[in-house]
C-alpha positions as CSV (number, residue, x, y, z in Angstrom):
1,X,0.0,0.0,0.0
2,X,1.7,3.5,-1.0
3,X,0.8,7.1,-1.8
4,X,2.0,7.2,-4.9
5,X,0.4,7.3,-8.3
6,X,0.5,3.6,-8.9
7,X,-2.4,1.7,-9.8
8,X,-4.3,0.7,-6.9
9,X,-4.3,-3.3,-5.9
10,X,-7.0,-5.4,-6.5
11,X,-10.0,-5.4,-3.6
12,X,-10.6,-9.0,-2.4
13,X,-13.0,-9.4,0.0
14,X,-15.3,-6.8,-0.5
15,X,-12.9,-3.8,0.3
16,X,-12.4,-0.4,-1.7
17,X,-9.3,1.7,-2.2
18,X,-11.3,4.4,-4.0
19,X,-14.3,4.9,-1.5
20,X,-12.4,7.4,0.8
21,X,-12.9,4.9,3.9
22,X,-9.7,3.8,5.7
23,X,-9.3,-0.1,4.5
24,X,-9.1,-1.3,8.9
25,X,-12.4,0.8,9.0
26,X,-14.1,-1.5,6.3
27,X,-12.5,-4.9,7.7
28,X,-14.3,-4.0,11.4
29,X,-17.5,-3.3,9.4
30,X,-17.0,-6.5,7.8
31,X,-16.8,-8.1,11.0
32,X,-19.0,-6.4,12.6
33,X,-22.0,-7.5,10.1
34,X,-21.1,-10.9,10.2
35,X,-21.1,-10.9,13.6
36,X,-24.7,-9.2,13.4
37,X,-25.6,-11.2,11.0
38,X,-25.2,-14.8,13.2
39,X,-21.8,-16.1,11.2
40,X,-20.1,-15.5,14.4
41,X,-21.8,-16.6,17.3
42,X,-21.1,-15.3,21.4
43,X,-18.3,-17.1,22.5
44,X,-17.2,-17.8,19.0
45,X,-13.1,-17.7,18.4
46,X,-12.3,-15.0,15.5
47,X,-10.1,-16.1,12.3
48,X,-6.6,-15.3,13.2
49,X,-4.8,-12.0,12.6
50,X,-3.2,-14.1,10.1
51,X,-6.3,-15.6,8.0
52,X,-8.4,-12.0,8.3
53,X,-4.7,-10.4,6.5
54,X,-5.0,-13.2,3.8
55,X,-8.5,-13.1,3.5
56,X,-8.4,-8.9,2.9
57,X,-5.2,-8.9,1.1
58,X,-3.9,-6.0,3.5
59,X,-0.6,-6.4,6.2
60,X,-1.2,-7.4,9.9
61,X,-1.2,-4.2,11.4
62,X,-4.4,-2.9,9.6
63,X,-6.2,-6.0,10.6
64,X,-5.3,-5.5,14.6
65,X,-6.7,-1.7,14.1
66,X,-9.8,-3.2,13.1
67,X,-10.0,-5.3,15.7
68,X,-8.8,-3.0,18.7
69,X,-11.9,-0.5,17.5
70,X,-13.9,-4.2,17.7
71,X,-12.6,-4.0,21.1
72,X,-13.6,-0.8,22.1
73,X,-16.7,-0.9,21.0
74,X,-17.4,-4.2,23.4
75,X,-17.7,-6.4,20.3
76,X,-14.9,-8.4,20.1
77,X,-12.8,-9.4,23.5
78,X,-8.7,-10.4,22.7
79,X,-7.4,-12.6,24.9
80,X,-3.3,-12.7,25.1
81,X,-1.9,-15.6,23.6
82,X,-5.5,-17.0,23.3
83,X,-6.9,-14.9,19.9
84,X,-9.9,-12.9,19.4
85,X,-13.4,-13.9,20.4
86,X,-17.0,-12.5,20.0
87,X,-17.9,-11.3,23.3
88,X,-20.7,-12.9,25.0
89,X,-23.8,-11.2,27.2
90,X,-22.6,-9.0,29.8
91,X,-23.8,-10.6,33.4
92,X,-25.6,-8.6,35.7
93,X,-23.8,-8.9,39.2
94,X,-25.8,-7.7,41.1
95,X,-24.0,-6.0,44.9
96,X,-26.6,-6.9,47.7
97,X,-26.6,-7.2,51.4
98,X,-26.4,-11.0,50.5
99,X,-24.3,-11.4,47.6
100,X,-23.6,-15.0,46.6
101,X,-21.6,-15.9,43.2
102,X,-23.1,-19.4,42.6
103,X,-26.3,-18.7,43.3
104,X,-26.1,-14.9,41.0
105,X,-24.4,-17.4,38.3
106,X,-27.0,-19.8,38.2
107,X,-30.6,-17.3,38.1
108,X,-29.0,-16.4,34.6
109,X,-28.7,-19.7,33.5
110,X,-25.0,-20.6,33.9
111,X,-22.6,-23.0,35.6
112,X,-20.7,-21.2,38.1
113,X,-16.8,-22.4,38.9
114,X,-14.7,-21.5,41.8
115,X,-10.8,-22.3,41.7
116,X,-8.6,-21.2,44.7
117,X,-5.7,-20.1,43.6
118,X,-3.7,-19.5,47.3
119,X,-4.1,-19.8,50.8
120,X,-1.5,-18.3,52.9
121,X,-1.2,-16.6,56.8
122,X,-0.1,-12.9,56.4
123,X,0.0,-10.2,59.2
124,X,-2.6,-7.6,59.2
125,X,-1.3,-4.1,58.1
126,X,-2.9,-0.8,59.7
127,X,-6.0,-0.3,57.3
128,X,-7.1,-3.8,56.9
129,X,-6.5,-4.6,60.9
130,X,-8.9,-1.8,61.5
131,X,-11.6,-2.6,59.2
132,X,-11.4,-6.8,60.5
133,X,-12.0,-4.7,63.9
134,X,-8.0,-6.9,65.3
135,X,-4.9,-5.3,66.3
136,X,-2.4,-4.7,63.5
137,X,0.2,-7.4,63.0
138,X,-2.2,-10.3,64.1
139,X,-2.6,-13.5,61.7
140,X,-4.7,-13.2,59.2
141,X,-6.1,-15.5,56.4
142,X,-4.9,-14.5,53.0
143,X,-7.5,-16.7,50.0
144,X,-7.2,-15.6,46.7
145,X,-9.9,-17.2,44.6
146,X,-11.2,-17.5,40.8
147,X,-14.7,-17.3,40.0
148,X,-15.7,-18.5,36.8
149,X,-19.2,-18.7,35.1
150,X,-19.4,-21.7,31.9
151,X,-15.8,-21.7,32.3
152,X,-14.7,-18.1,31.9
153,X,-13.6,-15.6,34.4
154,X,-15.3,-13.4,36.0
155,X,-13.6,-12.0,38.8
156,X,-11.0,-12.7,41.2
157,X,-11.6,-12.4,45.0
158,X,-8.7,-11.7,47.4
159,X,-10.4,-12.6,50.8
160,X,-9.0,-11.6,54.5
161,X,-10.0,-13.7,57.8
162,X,-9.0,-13.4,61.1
163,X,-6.7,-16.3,61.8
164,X,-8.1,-16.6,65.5
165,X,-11.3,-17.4,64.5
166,X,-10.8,-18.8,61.0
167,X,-8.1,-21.9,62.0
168,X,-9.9,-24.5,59.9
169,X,-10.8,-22.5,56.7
170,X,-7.3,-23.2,55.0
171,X,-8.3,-27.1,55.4
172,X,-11.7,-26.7,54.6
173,X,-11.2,-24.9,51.2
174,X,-8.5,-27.7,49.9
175,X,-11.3,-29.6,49.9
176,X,-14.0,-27.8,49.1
177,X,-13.8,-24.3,46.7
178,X,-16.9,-22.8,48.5
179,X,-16.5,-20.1,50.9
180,X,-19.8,-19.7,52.6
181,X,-20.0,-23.7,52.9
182,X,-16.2,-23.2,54.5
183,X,-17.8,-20.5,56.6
184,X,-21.0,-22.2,57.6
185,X,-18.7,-24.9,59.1
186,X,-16.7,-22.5,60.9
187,X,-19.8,-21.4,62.5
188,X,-21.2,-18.8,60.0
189,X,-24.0,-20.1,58.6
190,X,-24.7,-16.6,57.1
191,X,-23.1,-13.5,56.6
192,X,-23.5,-10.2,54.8
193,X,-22.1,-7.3,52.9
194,X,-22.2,-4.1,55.4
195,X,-20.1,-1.8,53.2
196,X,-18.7,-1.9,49.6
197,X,-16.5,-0.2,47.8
198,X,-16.3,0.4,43.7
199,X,-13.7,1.6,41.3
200,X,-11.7,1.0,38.5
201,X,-8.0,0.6,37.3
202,X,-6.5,-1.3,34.4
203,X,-5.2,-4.8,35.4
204,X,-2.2,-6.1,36.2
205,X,-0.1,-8.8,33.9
206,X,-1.0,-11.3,36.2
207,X,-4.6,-9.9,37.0
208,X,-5.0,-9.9,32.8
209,X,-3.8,-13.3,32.5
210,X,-6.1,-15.1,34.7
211,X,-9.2,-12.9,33.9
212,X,-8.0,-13.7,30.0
213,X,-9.2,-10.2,28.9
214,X,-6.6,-7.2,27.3
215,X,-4.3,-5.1,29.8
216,X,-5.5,-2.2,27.8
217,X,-9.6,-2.8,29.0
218,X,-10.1,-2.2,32.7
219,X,-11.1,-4.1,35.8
220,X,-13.8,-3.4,38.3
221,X,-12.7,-3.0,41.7
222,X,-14.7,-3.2,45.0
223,X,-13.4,-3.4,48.8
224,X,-16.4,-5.0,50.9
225,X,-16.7,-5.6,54.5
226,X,-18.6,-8.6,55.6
227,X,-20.2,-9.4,58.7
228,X,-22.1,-12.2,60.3
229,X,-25.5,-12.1,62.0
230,X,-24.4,-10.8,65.2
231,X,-22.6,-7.7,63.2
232,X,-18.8,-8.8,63.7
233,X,-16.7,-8.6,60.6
234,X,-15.5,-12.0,59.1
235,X,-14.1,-10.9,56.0
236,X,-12.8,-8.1,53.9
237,X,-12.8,-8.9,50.2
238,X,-10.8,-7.0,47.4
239,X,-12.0,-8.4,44.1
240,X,-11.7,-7.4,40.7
241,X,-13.9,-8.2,37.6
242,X,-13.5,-8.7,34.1
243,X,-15.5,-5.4,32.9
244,X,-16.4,-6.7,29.2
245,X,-18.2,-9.4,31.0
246,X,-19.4,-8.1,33.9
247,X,-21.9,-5.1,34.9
248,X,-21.7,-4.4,38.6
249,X,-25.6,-4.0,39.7
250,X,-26.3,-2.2,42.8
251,X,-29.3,-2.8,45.1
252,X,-30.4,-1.0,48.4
């Protein structure tokens, strides 16, 4: 492709180097009607950067413009090392005084997954001591868990429990993924969300990778404090959510 006065190259696919639209422009609204159209279902991997260059007759880097603006317009979701992929419904997560994945998951007619990633004992620095109500420097229980809904991620929960009163949850969770059934046999048979928190940063490397979304499209962050029925806090959660997937939802 040059400026000069050469005769233009032939137009596979549709595409027009005399219509005054930029050729990565016409590839996303290609794309973008098939996709419309039902060729490309939700979920559906994309042809590779590699077949959608051959199949236009245009170098790579046009093709990934067409696809970031895909992207940014919440069409399309790129995945590192994984490829492109239609993007699927966003789920409405909704933030309640009782907010349960599993049982969120499921009233929309998916499978919910929970993975625990690590368990580990870390001391309690100033700000989280205060908000677990214990003095700082006391053992606390660090579980960082993947939620997943048909087997994709949804967010990842970095949970905090006071060691004291928590012994048995590092046990409990190797054999069993669940939380509130971990805390039900702790002695919490319920518990509930008396403050949250929401705001939004771009991900980490490592946040991007497990979440398998762009470190260019942002996460959804919320702090919340939860507490059992007798009002003591039993857990403060950082967690952050795939935002392509996920619309936070908040009820009173």
């Amino acid at each position: 492709m040059t400026d000069g006065a050469s005769p233009p190259l032939p137009a596979p696919a549709g595409l027009s180097r005399r219509q005054g639209v930029a050729l990565w422009r016409q590839i996303q609204q290609a794309i973008e009607a098939e996709i419309a159209g039902g060729r490309h279902r939700p979920g559906a991997r994309l042809p590779t950067e590699a077949e959608l260059s051959s199949r236009f007759e245009v170098n790579r880097h046009t093709v990934r413009r067409a696809m970031e603006e895909l992207e940014g317009r919440g069409l399309v979701r790129i995945e590192q090392g994984r490829g492109s992929f239609v993007a699927e419904d966003v789920l409405d997560y909704r933030l309640g005084p009782r907010t349960r994945f599993s049982e969120i998951i499921r009233r929309q007619n998916r499978e919910p997954e929970g993975r625990i990633l690590r368990i580990t004992e870390v001391p309690a620095e100033a700000a989280l001591a205060e908000a677990l109500g214990i003095r700082r420097g006391r053992a606390v229980v660090l579980v960082e868990r993947l939620a997943l809904a048909d087997g994709r991620p949804m967010v990842i929960g970095t949970h905090h429990f006071p060691a004291a009163r928590f012994q048995q949850l590092p046990a409990l969770l190797a054999a069993n993924p669940s939380i509130t059934a971990a805390l039900a046999a702790c002695g919490v048979p319920d518990y509930r969300r008396q403050v949250t928190r929401i705001t939004a940063r771009l991900p980490t490397p490592e946040e991007s990778d497990l979440l398998q979304q762009s470190r260019s499209r942002p996460v959804l962050v919320t702090e919340a404090v939860n507490t059992d029925p007798a009002g003591t806090v039993v857990d403060v959660t950082h967690a952050r959510y795939a935002a392509g997937r996920v619309q936070l939802v908040v009820e009173s």
